[in-house]
C-alpha positions as CSV (number, residue, x, y, z in Angstrom):
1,X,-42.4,53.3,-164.7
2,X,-39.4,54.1,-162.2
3,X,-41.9,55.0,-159.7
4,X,-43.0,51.0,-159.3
5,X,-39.2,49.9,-159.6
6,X,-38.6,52.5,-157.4
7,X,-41.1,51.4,-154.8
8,X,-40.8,47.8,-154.9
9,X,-36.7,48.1,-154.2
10,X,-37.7,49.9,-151.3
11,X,-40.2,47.0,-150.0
12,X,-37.1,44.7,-150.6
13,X,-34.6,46.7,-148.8
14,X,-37.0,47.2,-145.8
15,X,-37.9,43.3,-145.9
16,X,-34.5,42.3,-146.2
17,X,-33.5,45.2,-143.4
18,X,-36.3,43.5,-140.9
19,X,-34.9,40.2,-141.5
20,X,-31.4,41.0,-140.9
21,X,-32.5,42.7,-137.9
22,X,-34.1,39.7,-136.6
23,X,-31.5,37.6,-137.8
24,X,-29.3,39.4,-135.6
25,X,-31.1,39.8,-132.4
26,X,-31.7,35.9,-132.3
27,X,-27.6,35.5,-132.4
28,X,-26.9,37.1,-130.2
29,X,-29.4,35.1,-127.7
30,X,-27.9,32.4,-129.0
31,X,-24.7,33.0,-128.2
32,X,-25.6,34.2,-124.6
33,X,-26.6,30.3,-124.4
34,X,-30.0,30.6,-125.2
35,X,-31.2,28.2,-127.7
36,X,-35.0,27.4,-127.9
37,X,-38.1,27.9,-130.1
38,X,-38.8,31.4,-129.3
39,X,-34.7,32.4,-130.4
40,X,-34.6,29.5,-133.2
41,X,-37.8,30.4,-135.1
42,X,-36.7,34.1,-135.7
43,X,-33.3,33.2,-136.6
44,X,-34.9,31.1,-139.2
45,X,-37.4,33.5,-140.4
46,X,-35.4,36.3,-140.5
47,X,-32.7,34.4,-142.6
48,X,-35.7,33.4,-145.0
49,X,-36.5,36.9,-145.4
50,X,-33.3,38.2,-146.2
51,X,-32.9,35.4,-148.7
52,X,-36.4,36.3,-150.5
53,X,-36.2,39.6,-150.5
54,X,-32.9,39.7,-152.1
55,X,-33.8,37.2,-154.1
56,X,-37.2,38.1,-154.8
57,X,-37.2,39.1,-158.6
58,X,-36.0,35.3,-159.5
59,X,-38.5,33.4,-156.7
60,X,-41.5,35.5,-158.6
61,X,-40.5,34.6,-162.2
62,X,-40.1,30.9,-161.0
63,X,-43.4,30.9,-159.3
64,X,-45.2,32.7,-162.9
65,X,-43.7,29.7,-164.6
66,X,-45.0,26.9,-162.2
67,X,-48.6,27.6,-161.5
68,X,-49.2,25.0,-158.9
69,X,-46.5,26.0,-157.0
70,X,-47.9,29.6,-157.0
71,X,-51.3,28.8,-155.5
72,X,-49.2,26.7,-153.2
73,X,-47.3,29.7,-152.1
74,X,-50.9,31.9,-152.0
75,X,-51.7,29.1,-149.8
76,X,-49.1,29.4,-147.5
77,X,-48.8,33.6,-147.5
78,X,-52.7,33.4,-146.1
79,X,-51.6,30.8,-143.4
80,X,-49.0,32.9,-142.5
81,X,-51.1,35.7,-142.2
82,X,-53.5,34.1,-140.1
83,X,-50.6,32.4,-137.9
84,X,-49.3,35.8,-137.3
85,X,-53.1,37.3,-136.5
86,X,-53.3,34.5,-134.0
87,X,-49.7,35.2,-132.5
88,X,-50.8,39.0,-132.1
89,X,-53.8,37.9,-130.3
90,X,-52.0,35.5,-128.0
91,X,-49.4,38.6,-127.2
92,X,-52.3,41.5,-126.4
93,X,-53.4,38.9,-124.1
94,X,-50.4,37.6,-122.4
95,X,-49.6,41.8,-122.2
96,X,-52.9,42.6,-120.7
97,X,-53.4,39.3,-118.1
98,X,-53.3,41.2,-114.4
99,X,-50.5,40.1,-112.5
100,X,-51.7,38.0,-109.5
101,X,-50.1,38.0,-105.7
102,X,-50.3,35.3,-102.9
103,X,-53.4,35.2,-100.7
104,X,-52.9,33.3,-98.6
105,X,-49.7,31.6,-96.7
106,X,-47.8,29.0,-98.4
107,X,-46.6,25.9,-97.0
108,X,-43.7,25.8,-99.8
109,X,-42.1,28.0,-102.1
110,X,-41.6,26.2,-105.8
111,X,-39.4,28.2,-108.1
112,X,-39.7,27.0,-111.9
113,X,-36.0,27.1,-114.1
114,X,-35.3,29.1,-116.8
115,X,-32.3,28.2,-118.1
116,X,-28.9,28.6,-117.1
117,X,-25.9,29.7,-119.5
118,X,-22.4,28.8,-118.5
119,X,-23.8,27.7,-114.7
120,X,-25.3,31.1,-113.9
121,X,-28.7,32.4,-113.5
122,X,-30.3,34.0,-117.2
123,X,-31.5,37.4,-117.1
124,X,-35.2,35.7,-117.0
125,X,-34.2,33.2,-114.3
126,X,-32.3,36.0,-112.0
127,X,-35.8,38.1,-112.3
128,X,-37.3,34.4,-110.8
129,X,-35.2,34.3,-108.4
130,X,-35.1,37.6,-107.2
131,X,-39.1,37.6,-106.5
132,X,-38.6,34.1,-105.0
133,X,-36.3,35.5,-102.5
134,X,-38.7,38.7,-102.2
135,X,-41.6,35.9,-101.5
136,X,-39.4,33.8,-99.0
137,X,-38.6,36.6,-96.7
138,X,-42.5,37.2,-96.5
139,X,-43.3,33.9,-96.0
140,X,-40.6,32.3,-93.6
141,X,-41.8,29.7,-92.8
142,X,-42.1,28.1,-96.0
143,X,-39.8,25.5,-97.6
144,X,-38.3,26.5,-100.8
145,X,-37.9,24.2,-104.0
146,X,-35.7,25.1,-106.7
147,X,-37.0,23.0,-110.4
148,X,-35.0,22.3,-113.0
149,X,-32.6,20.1,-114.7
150,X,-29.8,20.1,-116.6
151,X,-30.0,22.6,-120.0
152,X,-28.4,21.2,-123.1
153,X,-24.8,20.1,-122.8
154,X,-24.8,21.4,-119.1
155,X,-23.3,19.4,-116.3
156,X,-24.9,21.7,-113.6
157,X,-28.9,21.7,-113.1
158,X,-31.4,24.3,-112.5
159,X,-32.0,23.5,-109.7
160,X,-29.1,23.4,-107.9
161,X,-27.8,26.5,-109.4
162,X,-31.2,28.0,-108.6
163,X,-30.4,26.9,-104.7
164,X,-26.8,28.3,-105.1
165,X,-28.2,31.7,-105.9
166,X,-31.0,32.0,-103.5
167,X,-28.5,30.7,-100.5
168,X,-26.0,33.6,-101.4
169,X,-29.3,36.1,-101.3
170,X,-29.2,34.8,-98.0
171,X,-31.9,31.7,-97.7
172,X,-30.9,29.4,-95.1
173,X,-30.0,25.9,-96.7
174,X,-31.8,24.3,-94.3
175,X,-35.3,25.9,-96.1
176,X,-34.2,25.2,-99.8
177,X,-35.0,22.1,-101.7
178,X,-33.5,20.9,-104.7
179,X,-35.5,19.2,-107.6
180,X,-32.6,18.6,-110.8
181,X,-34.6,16.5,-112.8
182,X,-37.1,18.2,-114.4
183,X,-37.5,19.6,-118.2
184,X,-40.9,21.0,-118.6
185,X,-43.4,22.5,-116.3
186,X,-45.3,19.8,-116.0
187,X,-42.1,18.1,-114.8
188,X,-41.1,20.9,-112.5
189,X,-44.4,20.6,-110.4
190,X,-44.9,16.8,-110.3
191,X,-41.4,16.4,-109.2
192,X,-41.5,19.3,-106.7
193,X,-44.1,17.6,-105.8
194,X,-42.3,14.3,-104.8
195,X,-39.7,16.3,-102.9
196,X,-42.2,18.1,-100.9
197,X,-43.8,14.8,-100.1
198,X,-40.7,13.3,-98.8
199,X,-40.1,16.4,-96.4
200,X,-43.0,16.2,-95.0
201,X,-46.0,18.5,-96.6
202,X,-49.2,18.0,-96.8
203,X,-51.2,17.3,-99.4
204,X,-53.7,19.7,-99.3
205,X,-51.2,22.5,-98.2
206,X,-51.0,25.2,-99.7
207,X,-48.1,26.6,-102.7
208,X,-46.8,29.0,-103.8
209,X,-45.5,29.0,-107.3
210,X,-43.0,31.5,-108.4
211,X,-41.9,32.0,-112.5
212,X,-42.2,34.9,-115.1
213,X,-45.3,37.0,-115.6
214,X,-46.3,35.1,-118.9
215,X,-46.0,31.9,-117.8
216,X,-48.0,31.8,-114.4
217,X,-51.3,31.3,-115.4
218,X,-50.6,28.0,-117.5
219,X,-48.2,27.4,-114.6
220,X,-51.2,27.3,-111.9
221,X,-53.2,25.3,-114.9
222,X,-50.7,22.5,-114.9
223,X,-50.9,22.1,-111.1
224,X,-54.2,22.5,-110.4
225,X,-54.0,19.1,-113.4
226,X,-50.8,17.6,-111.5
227,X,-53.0,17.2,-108.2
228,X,-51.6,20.5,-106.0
229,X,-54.8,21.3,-103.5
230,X,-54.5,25.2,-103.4
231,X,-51.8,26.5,-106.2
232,X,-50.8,29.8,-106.7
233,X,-48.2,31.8,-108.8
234,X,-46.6,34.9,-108.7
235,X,-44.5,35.8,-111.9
236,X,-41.5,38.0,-112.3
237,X,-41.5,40.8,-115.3
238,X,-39.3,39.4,-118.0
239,X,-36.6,41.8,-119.4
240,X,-37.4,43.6,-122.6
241,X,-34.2,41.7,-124.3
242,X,-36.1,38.1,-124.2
243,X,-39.4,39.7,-123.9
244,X,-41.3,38.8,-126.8
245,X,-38.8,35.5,-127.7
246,X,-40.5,33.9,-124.4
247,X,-44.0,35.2,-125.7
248,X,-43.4,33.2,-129.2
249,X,-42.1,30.3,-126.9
250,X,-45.2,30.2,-124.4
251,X,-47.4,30.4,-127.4
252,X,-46.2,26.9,-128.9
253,X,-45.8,25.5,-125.3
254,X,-49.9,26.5,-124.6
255,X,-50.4,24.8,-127.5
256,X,-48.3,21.6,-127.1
257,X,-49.6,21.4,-123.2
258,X,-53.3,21.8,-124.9
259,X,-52.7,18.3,-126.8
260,X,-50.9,16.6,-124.6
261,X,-53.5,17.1,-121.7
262,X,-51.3,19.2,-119.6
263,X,-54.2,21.2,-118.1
């Protein structure tokens, strides 16, 4: 009989070890200023692991005496289980979709946000913004927009510090655009949009979209759907850190753009 007890206080230490480990990584995105679904989610799982696993003993003999509420929790283990199936799936693909490069020469430059902590360029963003200046010296004579607004409790936007950074790379400020209104792709591009209208460019020219690897192809999706002629996008790797947090996040956002018609 100890080998069970044995056994099964291992599975509860190793649960409880996994959440605490995600737990952890999530705070301290968190309190690098990082704050949405694909940081929030873990931090809430992993806390709900710990908890059950520690806890585990009890939540089983309550569930034994409740029936109901134990096929209701079958129920929602085999949801979970094909949630996570589907979240695997959406991974192996966003880890095996081929990079794409610019074919042929872009009228304008639009570089997407991607958050800003304390005014400065995130880890992910910097990656942006370093291919966007990699882009602009190939392509000089494209305009350059910088997208975003302001993140949560911020006073500074995207965009500008987006412009701020590329101009200290060494853009000219006469070739870079600012667009600080935006909070969502879709946003991003129709607004860029608007800018590149009043400057002068023409409909049908074509763009050159610059974000992270994962997020490019819905990227080109949404402006194909917000009316740009000839779209494409170029993504920057994303570092290992935030990796798989901006995965989970793109997952929910395919799936949110999906309903509301996004592409």
């Amino acid at each position: 009989m100890m080998a069970p007890v044995t056994t099964h206080r291992t599975q509860r230490l190793a649960a409880a070890l996994i959440g605490a480990l995600l737990a952890a990584h999530a705070l301290w995105l968190v309190s690098r200023g990082l704050m949405h679904l694909g940081v929030m989610l873990p931090l809430a799982g992993g806390v709900l692991t710990m908890v059950l696993a520690l806890r585990w003993p009890r939540w089983r003999a309550w569930l034994g005496a409740r029936p109901r509420c134990q096929r209701a929790w079958q129920l929602a283990c085999w949801g979970l289980a094909l949630w996570l199936v589907s979240l695997a799936l959406f991974f192996a693909h966003v880890a095996h979709t081929p990079g794409a490069t610019a074919t042929a020469p872009p009228h304008a430059i639009v570089v997407l946000g991607s958050g800003t902590p304390d005014c400065k360029p995130s880890p992910t963003l910097q990656a942006r913004l370093d291919l966007a200046a990699q882009e602009a010296r190939r392509w000089p004579q494209a305009l350059v927009v910088t997208s975003g607004g302001a993140d949560w409790g911020r006073t500074c936007t995207e965009g500008q510090v987006m412009a701020d950074a590329l101009h200290a790379a060494g853009l000219p400020a006469s070739r870079l655009l600012v667009e600080g209104r935006s909070t969502s792709t879709d946003e991003n591009l129709r607004f860029s949009q608007a800018v590149l209208a009043v400057h002068g460019a023409p409909a049908m020219a074509p763009v050159l979209i610059v974000t992270s690897d994962f997020h490019a192809p819905r990227a080109a999706a949404i402006a194909r759907r917000a009316g740009y002629a000839q779209p494409q996008a170029v993504g920057a790797p994303v570092p290992l850190a935030t990796r798989y947090n901006a995965w989970l996040r793109e997952y929910f956002a395919y799936l949110s753009g999906w309903g509301l018609g996004e592409y």
